[in-house]
C-alpha positions as CSV (number, residue, x, y, z in Angstrom):
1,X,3.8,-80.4,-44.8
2,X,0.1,-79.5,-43.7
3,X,-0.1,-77.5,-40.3
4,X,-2.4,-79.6,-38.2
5,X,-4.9,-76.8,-37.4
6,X,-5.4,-77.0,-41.1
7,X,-5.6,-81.1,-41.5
8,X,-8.0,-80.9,-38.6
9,X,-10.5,-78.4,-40.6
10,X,-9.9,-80.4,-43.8
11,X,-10.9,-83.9,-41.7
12,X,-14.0,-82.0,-40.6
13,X,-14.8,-80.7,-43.8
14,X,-14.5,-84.5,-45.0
15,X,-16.6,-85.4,-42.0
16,X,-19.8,-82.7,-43.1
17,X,-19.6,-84.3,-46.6
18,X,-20.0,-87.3,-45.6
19,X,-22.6,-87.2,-43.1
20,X,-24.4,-85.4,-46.0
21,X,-23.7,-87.6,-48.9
22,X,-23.7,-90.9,-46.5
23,X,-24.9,-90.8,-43.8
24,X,-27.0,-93.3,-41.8
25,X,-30.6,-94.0,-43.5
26,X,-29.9,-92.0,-46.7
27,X,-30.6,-93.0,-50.1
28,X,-27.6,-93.5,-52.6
29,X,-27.3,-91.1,-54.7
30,X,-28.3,-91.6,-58.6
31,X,-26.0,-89.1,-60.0
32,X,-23.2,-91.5,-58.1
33,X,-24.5,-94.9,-58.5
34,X,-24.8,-93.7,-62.7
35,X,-21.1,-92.9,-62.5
36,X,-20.0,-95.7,-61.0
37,X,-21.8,-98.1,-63.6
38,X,-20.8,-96.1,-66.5
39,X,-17.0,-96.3,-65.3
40,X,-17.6,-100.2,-65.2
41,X,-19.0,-100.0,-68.6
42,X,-16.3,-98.2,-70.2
43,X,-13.3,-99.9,-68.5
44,X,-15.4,-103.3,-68.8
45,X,-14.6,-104.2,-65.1
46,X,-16.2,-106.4,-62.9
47,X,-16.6,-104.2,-60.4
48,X,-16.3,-100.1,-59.8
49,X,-17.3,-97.7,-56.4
50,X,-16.8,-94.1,-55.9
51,X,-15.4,-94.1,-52.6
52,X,-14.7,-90.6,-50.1
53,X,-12.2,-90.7,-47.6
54,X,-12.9,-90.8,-44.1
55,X,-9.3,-90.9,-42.7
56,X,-9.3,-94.5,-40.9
57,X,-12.2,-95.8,-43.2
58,X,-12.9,-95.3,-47.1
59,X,-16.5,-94.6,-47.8
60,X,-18.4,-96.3,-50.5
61,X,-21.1,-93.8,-51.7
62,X,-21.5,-95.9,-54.9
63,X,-20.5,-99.2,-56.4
64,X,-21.4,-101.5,-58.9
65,X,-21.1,-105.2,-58.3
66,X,-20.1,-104.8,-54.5
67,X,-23.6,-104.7,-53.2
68,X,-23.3,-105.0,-49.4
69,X,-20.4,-103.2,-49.0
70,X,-19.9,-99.7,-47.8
71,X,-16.6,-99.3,-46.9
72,X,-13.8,-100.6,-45.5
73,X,-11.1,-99.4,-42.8
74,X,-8.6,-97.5,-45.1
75,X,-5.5,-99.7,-44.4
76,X,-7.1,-102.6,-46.0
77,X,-8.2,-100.1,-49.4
78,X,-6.7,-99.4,-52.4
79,X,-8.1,-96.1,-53.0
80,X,-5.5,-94.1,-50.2
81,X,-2.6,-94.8,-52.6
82,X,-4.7,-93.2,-55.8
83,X,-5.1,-90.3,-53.3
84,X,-1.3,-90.5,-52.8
85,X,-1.0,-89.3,-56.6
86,X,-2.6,-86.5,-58.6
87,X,-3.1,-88.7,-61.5
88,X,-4.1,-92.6,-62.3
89,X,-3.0,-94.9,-60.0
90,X,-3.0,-98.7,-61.2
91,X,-2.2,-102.0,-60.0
92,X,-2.4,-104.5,-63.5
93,X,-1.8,-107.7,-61.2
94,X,-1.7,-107.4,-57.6
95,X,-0.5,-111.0,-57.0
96,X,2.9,-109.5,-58.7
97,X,2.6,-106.2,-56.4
98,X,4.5,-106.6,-53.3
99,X,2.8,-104.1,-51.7
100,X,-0.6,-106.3,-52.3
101,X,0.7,-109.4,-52.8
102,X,-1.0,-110.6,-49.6
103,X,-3.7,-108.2,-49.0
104,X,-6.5,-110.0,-47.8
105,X,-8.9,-109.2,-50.4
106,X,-6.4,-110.6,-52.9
107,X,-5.4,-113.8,-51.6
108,X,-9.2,-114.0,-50.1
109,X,-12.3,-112.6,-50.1
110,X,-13.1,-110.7,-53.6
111,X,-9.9,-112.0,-54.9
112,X,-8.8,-109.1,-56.4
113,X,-6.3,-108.7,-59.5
114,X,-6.1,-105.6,-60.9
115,X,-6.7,-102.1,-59.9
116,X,-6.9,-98.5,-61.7
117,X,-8.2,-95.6,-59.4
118,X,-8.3,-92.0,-60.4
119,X,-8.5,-88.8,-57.7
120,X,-11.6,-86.8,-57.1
121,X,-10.9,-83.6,-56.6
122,X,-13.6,-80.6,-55.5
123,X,-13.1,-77.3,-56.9
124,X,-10.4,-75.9,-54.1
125,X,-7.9,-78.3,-55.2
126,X,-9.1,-81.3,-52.5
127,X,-8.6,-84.6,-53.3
128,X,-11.9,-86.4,-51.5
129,X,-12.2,-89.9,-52.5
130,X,-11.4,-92.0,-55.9
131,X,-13.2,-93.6,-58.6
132,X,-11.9,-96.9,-59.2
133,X,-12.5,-99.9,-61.2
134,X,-11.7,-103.7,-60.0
135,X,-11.0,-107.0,-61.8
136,X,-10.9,-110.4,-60.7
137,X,-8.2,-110.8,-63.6
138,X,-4.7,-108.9,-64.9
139,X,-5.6,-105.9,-66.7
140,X,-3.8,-103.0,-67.5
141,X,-6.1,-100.2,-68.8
142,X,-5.1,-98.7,-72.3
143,X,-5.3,-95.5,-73.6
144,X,-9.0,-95.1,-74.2
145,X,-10.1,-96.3,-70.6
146,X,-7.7,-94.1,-69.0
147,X,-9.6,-90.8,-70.3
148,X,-12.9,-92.6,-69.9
149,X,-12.2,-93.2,-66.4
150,X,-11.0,-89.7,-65.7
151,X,-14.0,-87.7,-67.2
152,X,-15.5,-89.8,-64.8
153,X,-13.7,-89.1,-62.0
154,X,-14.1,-85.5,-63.0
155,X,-17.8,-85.6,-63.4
156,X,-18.3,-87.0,-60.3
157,X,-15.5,-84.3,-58.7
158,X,-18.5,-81.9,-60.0
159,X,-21.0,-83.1,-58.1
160,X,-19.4,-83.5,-54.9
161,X,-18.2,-80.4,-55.1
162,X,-22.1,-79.2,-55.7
163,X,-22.7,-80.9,-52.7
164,X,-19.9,-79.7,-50.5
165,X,-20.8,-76.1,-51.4
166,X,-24.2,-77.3,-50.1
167,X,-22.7,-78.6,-46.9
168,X,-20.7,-75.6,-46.5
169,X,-23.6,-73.4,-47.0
170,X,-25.7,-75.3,-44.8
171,X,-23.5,-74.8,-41.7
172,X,-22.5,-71.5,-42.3
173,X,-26.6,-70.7,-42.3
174,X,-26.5,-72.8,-38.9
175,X,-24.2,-71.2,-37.3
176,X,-25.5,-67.8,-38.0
177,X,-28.7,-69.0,-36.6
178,X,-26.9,-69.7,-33.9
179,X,-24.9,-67.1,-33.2
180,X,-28.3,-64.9,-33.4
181,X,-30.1,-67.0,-31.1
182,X,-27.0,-66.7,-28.8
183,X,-26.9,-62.7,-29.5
184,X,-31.0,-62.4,-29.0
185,X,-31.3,-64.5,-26.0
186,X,-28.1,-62.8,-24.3
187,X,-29.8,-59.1,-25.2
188,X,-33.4,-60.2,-23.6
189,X,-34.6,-60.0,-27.2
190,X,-37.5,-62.3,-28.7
191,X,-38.3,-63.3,-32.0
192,X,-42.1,-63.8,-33.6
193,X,-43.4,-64.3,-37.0
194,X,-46.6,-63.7,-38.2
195,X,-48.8,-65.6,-41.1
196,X,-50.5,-62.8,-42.7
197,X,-52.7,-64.9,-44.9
198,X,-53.6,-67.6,-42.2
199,X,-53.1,-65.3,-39.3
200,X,-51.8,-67.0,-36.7
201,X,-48.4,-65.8,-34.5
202,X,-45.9,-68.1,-33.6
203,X,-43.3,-67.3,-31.0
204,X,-39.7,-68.5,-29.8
205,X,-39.3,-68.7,-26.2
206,X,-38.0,-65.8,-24.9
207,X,-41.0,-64.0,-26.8
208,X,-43.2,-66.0,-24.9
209,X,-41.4,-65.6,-21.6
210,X,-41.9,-61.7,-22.4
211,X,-45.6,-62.0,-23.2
212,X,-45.9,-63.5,-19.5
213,X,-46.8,-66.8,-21.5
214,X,-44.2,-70.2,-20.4
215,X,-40.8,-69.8,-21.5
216,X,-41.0,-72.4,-24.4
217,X,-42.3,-71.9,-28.1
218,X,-46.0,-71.6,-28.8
219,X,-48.4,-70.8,-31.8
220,X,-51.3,-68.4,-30.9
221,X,-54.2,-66.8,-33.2
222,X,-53.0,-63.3,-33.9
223,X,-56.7,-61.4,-33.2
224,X,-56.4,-63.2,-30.0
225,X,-52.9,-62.0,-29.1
226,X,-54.0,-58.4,-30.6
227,X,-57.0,-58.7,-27.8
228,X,-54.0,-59.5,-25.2
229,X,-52.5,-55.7,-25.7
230,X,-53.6,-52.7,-23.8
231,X,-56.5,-51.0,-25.9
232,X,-55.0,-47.7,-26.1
233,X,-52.2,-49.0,-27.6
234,X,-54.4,-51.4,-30.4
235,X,-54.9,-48.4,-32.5
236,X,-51.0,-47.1,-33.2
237,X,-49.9,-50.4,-33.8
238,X,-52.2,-51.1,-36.3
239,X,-51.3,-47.9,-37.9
240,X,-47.4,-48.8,-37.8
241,X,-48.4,-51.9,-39.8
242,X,-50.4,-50.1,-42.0
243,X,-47.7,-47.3,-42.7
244,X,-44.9,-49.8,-42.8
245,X,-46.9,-51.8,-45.7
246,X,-47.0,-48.2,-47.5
247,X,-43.7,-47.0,-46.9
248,X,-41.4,-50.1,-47.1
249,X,-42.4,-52.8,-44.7
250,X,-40.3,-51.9,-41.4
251,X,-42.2,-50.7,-38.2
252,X,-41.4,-50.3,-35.1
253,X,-44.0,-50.0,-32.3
254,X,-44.4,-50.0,-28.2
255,X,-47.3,-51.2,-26.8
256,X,-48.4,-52.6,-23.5
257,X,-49.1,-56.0,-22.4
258,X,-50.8,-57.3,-18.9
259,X,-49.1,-60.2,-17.3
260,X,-51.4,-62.9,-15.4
261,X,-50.1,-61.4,-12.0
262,X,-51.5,-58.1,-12.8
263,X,-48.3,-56.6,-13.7
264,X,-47.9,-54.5,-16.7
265,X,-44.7,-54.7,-19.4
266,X,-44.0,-51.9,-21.8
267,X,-42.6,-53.9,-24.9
268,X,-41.2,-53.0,-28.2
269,X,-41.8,-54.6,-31.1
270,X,-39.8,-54.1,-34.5
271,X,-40.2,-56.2,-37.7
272,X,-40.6,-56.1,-41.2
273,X,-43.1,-57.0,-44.2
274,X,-41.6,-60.4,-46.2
275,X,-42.5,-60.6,-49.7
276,X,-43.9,-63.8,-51.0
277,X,-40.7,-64.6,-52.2
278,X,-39.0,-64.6,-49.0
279,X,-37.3,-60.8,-49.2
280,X,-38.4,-57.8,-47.3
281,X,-41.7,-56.6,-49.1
282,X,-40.8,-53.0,-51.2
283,X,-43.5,-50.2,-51.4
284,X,-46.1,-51.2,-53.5
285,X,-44.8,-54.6,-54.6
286,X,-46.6,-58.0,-53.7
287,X,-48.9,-58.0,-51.1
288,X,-46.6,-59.6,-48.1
289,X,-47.4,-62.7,-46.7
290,X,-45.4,-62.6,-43.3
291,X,-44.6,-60.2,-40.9
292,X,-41.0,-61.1,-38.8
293,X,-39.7,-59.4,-36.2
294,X,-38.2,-59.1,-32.5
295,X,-39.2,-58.0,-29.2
296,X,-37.8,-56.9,-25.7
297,X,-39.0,-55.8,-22.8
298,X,-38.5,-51.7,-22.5
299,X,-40.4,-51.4,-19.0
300,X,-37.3,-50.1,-17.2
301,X,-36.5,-47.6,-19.3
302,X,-40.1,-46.3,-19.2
303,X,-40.2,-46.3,-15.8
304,X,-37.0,-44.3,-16.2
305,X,-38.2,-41.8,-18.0
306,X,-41.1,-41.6,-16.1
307,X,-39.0,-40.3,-12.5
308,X,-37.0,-38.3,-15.1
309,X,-39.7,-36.7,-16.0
310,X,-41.2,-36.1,-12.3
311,X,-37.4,-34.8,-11.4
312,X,-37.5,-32.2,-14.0
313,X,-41.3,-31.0,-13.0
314,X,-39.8,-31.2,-9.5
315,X,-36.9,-29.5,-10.8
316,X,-38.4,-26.7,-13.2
317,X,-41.0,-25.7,-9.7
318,X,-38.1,-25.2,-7.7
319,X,-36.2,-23.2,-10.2
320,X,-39.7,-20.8,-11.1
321,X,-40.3,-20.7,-7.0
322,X,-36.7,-18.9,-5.7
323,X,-36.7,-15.3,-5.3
324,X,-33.4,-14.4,-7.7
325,X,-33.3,-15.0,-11.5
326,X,-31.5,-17.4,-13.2
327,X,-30.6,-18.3,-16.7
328,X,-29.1,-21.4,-18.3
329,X,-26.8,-21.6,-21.0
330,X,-25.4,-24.3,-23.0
331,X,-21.5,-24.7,-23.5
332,X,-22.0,-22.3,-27.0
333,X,-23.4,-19.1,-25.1
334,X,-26.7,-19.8,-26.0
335,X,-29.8,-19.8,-23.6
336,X,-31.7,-22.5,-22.7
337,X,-33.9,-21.6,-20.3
338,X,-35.0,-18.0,-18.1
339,X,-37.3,-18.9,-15.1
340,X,-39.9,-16.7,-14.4
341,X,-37.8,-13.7,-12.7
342,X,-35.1,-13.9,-14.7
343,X,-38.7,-13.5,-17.5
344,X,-39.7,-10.5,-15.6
345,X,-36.6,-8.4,-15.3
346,X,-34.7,-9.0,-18.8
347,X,-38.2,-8.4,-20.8
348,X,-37.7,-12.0,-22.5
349,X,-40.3,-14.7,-22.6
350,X,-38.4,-18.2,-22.2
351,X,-39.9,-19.3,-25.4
352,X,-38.0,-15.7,-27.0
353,X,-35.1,-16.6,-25.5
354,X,-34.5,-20.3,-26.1
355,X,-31.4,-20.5,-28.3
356,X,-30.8,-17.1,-29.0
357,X,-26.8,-15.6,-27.5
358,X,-26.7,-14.8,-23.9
359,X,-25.4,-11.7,-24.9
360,X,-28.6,-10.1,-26.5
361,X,-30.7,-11.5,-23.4
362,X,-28.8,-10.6,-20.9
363,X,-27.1,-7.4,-22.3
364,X,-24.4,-5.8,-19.4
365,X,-22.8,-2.3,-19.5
366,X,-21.0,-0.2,-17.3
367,X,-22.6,1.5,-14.7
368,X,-20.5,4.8,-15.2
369,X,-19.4,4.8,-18.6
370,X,-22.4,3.0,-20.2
371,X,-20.1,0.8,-22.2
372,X,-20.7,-2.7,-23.1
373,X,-19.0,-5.4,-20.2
374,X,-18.1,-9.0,-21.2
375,X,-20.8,-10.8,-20.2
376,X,-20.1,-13.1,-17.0
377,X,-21.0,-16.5,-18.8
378,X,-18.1,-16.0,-21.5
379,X,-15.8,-15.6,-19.4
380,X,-16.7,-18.8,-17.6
381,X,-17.0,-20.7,-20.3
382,X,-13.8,-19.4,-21.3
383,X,-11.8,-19.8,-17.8
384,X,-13.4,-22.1,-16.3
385,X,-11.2,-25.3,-15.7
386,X,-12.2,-28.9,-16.7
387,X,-12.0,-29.7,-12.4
388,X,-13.2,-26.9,-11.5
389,X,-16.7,-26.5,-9.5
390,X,-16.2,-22.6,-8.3
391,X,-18.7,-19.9,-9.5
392,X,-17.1,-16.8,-11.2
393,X,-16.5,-13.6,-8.8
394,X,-19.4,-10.9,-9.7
395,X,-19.2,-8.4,-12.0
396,X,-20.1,-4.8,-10.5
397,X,-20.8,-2.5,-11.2
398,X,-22.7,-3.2,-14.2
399,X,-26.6,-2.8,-15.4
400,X,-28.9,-5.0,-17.2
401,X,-30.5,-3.7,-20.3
402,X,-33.8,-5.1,-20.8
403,X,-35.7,-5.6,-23.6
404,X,-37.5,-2.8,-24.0
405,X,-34.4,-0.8,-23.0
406,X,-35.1,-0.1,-19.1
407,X,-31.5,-0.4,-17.3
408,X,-31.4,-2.2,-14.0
409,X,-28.2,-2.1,-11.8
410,X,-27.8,-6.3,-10.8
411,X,-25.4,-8.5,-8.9
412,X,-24.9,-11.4,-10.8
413,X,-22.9,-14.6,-9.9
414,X,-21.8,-17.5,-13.2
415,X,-21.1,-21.3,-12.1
416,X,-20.1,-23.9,-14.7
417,X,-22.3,-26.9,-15.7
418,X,-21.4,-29.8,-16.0
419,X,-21.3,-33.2,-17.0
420,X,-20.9,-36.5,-14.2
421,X,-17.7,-37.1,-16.7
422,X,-16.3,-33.5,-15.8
423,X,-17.2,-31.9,-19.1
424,X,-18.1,-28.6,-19.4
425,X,-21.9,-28.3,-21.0
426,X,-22.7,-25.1,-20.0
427,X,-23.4,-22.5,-17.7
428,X,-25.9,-21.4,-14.7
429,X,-26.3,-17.4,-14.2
430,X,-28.0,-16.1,-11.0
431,X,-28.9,-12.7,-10.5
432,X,-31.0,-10.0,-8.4
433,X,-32.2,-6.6,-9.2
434,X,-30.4,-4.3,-6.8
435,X,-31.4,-0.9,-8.3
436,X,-33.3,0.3,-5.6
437,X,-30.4,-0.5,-2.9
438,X,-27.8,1.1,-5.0
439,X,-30.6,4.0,-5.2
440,X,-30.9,4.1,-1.6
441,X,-27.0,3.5,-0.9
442,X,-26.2,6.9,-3.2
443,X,-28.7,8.4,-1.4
444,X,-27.1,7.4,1.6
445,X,-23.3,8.2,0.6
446,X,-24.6,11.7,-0.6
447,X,-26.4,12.6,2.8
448,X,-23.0,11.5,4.8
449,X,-21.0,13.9,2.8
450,X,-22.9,16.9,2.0
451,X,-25.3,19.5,4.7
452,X,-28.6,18.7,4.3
453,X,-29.4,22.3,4.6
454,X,-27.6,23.9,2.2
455,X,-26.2,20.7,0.1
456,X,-22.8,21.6,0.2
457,X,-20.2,19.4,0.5
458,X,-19.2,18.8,4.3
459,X,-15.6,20.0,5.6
460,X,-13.7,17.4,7.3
């Protein structure tokens, strides 16, 4: 027995076809109205029709000799019972058929005697409708009219199914259209299309609502839409066309575009080339005829990185202005960026430095021994916990080796960076020349324990 999720879909499946193959206004179809004759020919009936079922009604989407007629609520039809079988389904003399002895159309109306119906069937196995051939007399079909009639029914199983692929086709293109309307209008994206032969740009709503133009569908001439962008930014677009038609037919391009109230929208286009034959244009193939694409507005994220970009001065003139060096380090040990003391005492430009191990700019070694000391921003890397926000204790005493190998005694301090999701992505190092004060507090030290006259060490 059928699930009734799956009836359901096979009913509206049935219903597609038959809004397609029948629906109100339409033509009959020749290929059907052909069939239908030939099967009265060959089974010399009065009467034939190709009929679909609808469920409560049976569909006539071809007949011979029942002009008029096109259909008939299913409990007064033959053609359920043929769909009953997978086979031919025949009635010789209905007036000896209890089950028609008193139909109405037998007893009345055509007067009805005999009846041989065979299934269609589509190509999944579906029975759809019957072809079926009616006398006003007994008649039982013999051998040869029985395969006439079902090469017929076959043949026209073909076509439906032709058309139900058609159908099928036809809605699943629908429904992608609109699931990408649904997608582009819910991401503030709109679509365009330009003529390249005749020029002129047409545009879906939401383009036009982006373009400052009213929120409904409009048709515009493409040099004056050009004339509607921000001058400076005429020029690269063009060019993105141009390099897009060279290099494969996709662009993408910002440009600017005034509004009516004065305002000013930073939109991004992207599109491709389209081939005369409807597929994206290829390097060097046809010249394309059409250019499609989408649009959204990207003002906010200009404006964005716009006060990024004012921070970071802001940022990078605080850094250069304090009195103490500083480097910056990413989470491998490897500089980013010195400010201008940090410049000053290591002997490395910034633009030296960038990337290069924090241990070769900022080289540390004992004070006493003159061995190498781990620098301070391994071990925070190494150490420091994923919570943690406290800077490394200094490491003392220790000097700097510059560059061109001058040694500077330093206090340094090394905080972790990092990110608002508590990742660590690197590492700040502050530090301050203190050679002279060590100078002066040895000096100091030396004078408290020794005579200054004669520079010997002072008894207690």
């Amino acid at each position: 027995m059928r699930r009734d999720a799956e009836f359901g879909q096979e009913q509206a499946q049935q219903r597609s076809l038959l809004a397609a193959l029948h629906g109100a206004g339409q033509p009959p179809h020749r290929e059907f109205a052909a069939l239908a004759e030939a099967a009265a020919a060959a089974c010399g009936a009065e009467m034939a029709l190709l009929s679909l079922d609808g469920g409560e009604r049976q569909h006539f989407i071809a007949s011979h000799g029942l002009d008029g007629i096109a259909g008939v609520p299913s409990e007064l039809a033959f053609c359920p019972w043929t769909l009953r079988g997978d086979a031919l389904f025949e009635v010789p003399d209905a007036l000896l058929d209890p089950r028609f002895a008193s139909h109405p159309q037998v007893v009345g109306g055509l007067r009805l005697r005999s009846y041989a119906g065979w299934p269609l069937r589509l190509a999944d196995g579906r029975k759809v409708g019957a072809l079926c051939v009616l006398r006003r007399a007994p008649h039982r079909l013999d051998h040869g009219e029985q395969t006439a009639l079902r090469s017929l029914a076959d043949a026209a199983g073909a076509v439906l199914d032709a058309a139900s692929q058609r159908v099928s086709a036809q809605h699943e293109l629908q429904e992608l259209a609109t699931r990408s309307a649904l997608a582009a209008d819910g991401a503030g994206v709109g679509l365009w299309e330009l003529d390249l032969a005749g020029g002129s740009l047409r545009c879906d709503a939401r383009a036009a609502d982006l373009q400052g133009l009213p929120a409904q569908p409009t048709q515009a001439d493409w040099r004056a839409w050009l004339r509607s962008v921000v001058i400076a930014d005429r020029r690269p677009l063009l060019h993105a066309l141009r390099r897009a038609h060279r290099h494969g037919g996709r662009f993408v391009a910002d440009i600017r575009q005034p509004w009516a109230d004065g305002s000013v929208h930073h939109l991004r286009l992207a599109g491709r080339l389209m081939a005369p034959s409807g597929a994206p244009a290829q390097p060097s193939a046809a010249r394309p005829t059409r250019l499609m694409g989408a649009c959204w507005d990207v003002s906010a994220q200009h404006d964005l990185a716009a006060r990024l970009e004012v921070e970071h001065e802001l940022l990078k003139v605080t850094l250069q202005s304090i009195g103490d060096a500083l480097i910056t380090a990413d989470a491998q040990g490897c500089v980013n960026w010195l400010n201008p003391v940090a410049e000053q005492i290591t002997g490395w430009s910034n633009s030296d430095a960038y990337g290069r191990p924090i241990e070769q700019v900022f080289a540390l070694v004992d004070e006493l021994s003159g061995d190498a000391v781990t620098n301070p921003v391994r071990l925070c890397l190494a150490g420091a916990a994923p919570s943690s926000r406290l800077a490394t204790p200094p490491v003392a005493p220790a000097m700097l080796v510059a560059r061109d190998g001058r040694r500077h005694g330093i206090e340094d301090t090394t905080a972790p960076i990092r990110s608002a999701r508590g990742e660590l992505i690197g590492a700040v190092l502050v530090f301050r020349d203190v050679t002279e004060q060590r100078r002066l507090a040895g000096e100091m030290s030396y004078r408290a324990s020794h005579d200054a006259l004669t520079g010997l060490v002072n008894r207690a």
